[in-house]
C-alpha positions, 0 to 999 in steps of 0.5 A, a space after each residue: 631678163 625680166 619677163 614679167 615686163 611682157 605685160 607691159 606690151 598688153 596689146 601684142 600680148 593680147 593679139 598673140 592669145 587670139 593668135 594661138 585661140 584662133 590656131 586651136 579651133 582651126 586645128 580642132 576643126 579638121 580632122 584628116 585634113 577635112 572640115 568637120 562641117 561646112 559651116 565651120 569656117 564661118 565659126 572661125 572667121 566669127 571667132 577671128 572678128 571676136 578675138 580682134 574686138 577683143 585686142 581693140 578693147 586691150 588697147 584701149 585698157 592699155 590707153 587709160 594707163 600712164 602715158 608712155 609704157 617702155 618695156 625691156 631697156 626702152 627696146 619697146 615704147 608704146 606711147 598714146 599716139 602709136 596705141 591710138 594707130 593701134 586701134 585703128 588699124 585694129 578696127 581696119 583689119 576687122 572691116 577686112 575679115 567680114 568683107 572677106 568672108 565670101 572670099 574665104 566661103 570659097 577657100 574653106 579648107 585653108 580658111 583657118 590659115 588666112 585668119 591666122 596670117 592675117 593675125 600674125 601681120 597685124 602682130 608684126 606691125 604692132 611690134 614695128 609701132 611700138 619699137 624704140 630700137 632699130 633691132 626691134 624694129 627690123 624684128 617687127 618688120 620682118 614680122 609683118 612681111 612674111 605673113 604678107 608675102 604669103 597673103 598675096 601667094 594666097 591663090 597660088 594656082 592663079 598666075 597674077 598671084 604668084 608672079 605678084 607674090 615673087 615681085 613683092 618677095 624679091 623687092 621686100 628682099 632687097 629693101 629689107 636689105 638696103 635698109 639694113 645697109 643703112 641702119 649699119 651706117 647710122 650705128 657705125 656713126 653713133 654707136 647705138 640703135 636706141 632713136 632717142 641716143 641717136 638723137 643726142 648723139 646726132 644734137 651733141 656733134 652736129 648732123 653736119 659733121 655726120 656724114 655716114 649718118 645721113 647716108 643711114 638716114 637716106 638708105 633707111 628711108 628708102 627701105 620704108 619706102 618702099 612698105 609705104 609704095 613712094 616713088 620711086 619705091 613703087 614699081 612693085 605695087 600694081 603687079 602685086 595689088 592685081 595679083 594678090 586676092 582681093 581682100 589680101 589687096 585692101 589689106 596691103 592698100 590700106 593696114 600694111 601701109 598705115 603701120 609703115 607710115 607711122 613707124 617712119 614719122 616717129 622714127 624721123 621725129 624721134 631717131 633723126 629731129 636734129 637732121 629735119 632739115 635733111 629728111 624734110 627736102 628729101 620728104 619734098 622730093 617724094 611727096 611731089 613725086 608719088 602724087 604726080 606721077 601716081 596719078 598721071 599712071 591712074 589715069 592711062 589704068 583700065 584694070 580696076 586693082 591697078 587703078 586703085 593700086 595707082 590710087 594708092 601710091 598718090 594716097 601715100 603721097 598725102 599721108 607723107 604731108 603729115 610729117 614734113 611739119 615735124 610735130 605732134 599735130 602732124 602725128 595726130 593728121 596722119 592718123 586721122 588720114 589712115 582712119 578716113 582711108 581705111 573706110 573709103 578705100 575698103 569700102 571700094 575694094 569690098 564693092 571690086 570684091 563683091 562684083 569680082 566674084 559675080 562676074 566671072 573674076 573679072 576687075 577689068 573697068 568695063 565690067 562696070 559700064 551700065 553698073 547702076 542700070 542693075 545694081 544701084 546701090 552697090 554703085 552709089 556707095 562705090 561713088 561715095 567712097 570714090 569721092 571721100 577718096 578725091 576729097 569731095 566735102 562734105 564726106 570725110 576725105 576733105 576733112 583728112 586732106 584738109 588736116 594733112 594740108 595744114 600739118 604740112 605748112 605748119 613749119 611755115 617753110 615756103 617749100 611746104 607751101 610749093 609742095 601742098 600747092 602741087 598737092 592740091 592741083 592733084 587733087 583735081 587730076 584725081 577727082 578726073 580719074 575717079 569720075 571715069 569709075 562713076 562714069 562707067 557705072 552711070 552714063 556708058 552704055 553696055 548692051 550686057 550689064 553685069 545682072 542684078 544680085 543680092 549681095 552677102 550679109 558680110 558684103 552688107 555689114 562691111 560697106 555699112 561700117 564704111 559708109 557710115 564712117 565715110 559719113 561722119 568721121 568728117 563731121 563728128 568733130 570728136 573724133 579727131 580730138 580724141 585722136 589729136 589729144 592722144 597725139 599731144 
């Protein structure tokens, strides 16, 4: 083996070294298991913030080179679109570190391992982008899943986090499984795990005389599926979202699913383009369905992570539309959609964790009435997000929605044009659920009200970060070029 080929893979390269730079200073840190100073975590979530600036400009380094790198026998392929994801979802997991910051205040002394899991599922999402085989693929997978699981088990003496924790372990365990049932199908029918051999294999003897091969495709998805919380994939996600830290619960709803999303549009353009005609009714199917009924349960949600965990799943559903086009403009919507919906929803997650913490632990929608009484601010940056979120012009939600909307008709199948139609009706079921938040916060009536605070400088850069990109990923039109032309 030639491993002088690791430095084509400059991005994970670079994110494993702050891995390891972020495992010694937690190490030289502590000594007989207590910190050194009380300051000392605030010095490595700011050296976490760093390395992660740092893995930003490798992938941007590694953009300007030719534009598809293969490393290893094509095991590994890193094109500018799935680099271009790389920096979003780079540029995610920063926003989650300093809202976490006030999180971690509390859990000094494990501090250290929260940054250094963090690290390591973004790595695992890396390798799953990047893969070109179905081998390397589960490895990354994998890679992410485990790091995860432990995330949500972050606060292991509180009952919502372990029994969320067991849920997402058992269901990981078996989607890993089911998927792996397929990928032994799609093998036994072409004999190879490489996506672009299996494409030839499947254009040379017809996908319709493969019959195990579509069964591999339909247990493959289902196991992605379950990563991007589709229905009926998604039993798992309002225990485990309620359960997790809050935090941990904007990472999960937005960079753990952006990665999924990704990595099953290029494997299905990739591995499956000449069975689209499969794979796009059975898009149809779960689209239609992850949106009704993700927003039909949001509606009936008191608990406000469960709510946003509802949210989520119909998001999934939006991001799905992208790729039933089947070409490189649905690559390019998709990742603008996970750009806009990392600043929107991690702008509402750092409010929930904010007020979570000032009163009491309560995420319960109540904790909310008379919100803007006492904290306005705080309530009208929660509102421009929740209306990103719903789509409301001129904040960036419609621009993505309006993307995503267009990609998915771009085949000009007149089912695609049912199933963007159902979507858009959804649309105004979810802007109805959003408002009940806004509701909450500006007309119910509440003899307590959660007192007025002052919130933390980390709780302030965060939602800054995200309100400005609420504000201008919509309008600054070249941001979506840049990403558009990456995509072709």
């Amino acid at each position: 083996m030639n491993y002088g080929q690791f430095i084509y893979m400059f991005p994970e390269c670079a994110l494993v070294i702050a891995l390891i730079i972020v495992f010694a200073f937690d190490f030289a840190m502590t000594k007989s298991g207590e910190l050194r100073g009380e300051k000392a975590y605030v010095a490595l979530g700011r050296l976490t913030m760093f390395m992660l600036m740092s893995v930003g400009f490798a992938i941007f380094s590694a953009m300007r080179q030719e534009d598809t790198i293969t490393a290893f026998g094509g095991m590994y392929v890193a094109t500018q679109a799935v680099n271009v994801m790389k920096m979003v979802l780079t540029f995610g997991t920063f926003i989650v570190v300093i809202m976490a910051d006030s999180w971690v205040e509390t859990r000094q002394r494990i501090a250290g391992e929260f940054y250094m899991l963090i690290l390591s599922t973004l790595l695992g999402m890396f390798v799953m982008m990047s893969s070109g085989n179905f081998l390397m693929f589960f490895l990354g997978l994998e890679m992410a899943s485990v790091p995860l699981a432990c995330m949500v088990a972050f606060d292991k003496d509180r009952k919502n986090s372990a029994e969320g924790a067991a849920k997402y372990i058992l269901v990981a365990t078996f989607s890993s499984g089911v998927m792996l049932f397929g990928i032994s199908f799609i093998y036994a029918s072409t004999g190879t795990l490489y996506f672009y051999d299996i494409a030839s294999h499947l254009e040379t003897v017809g996908a319709q005389s493969s019959p195990l091969a579509i069964m591999g495709l339909v247990f493959f998805f289902s196991g992605l599926g379950f990563k991007i919380s589709l229905v009926p994939f998604h039993f798992w996600t309002a225990d485990t979202y309620q359960g997790a830290p809050t935090p941990v619960t904007g990472y999960l709803s937005v960079i753990s699913k952006g990665a999924a999303a990704i990595t099953l549009c290029t494997i299905l353009m990739k591995a499956f383009a000449p069975m689209v005609e499969y794979w796009n009714y059975l898009l149809y199917i779960v689209i239609v369905l992850s949106i009704t009924v993700a927003n039909l349960f949001a509606i009936r949600q008191n608990e406000l992570k469960r709510f946003m965990a509802f949210s989520s799943i119909s998001q999934a559903g939006y991001i799905m539309l992208a790729v039933v086009g089947n070409d490189q403009m649905g690559i390019a919507a998709l990742t603008y959609y996970v750009l806009v919906y990392i600043v929107a929803n991690m702008a509402v997650f750092t409010v929930i964790n904010v007020v979570e913490r000032k009163n009491g632990g309560r995420t319960d929608m109540a904790a909310y009435n008379g919100f803007y009484q006492t904290n306005p601010k705080l309530s009208f940056l929660m509102t421009l997000a929740l209306f990103s979120l719903a789509g409301i012009p001129p904040f960036a939600g419609m621009f993505s929605k309006f993307f995503v909307f267009m990609a998915g008709v771009q085949n000009g199948q007149p089912m695609a044009y049912f199933v963007v139609f159902i979507a858009l009706v959804n649309t105004v079921v979810s802007l109805y659920y959003y408002l009940l938040i806004v509701k909450a916060m500006y007309i119910t009536k509440t003899d307590e009200p959660l007192p007025a605070f002052k919130s933390d400088e980390a709780t302030k850069i965060a939602l800054g970060i995200c309100t400005v990109g609420i504000a201008l990923f919509g309008v600054v039109s070249c941001i979506y070029e840049w990403i558009a032309a990456a995509g072709f």
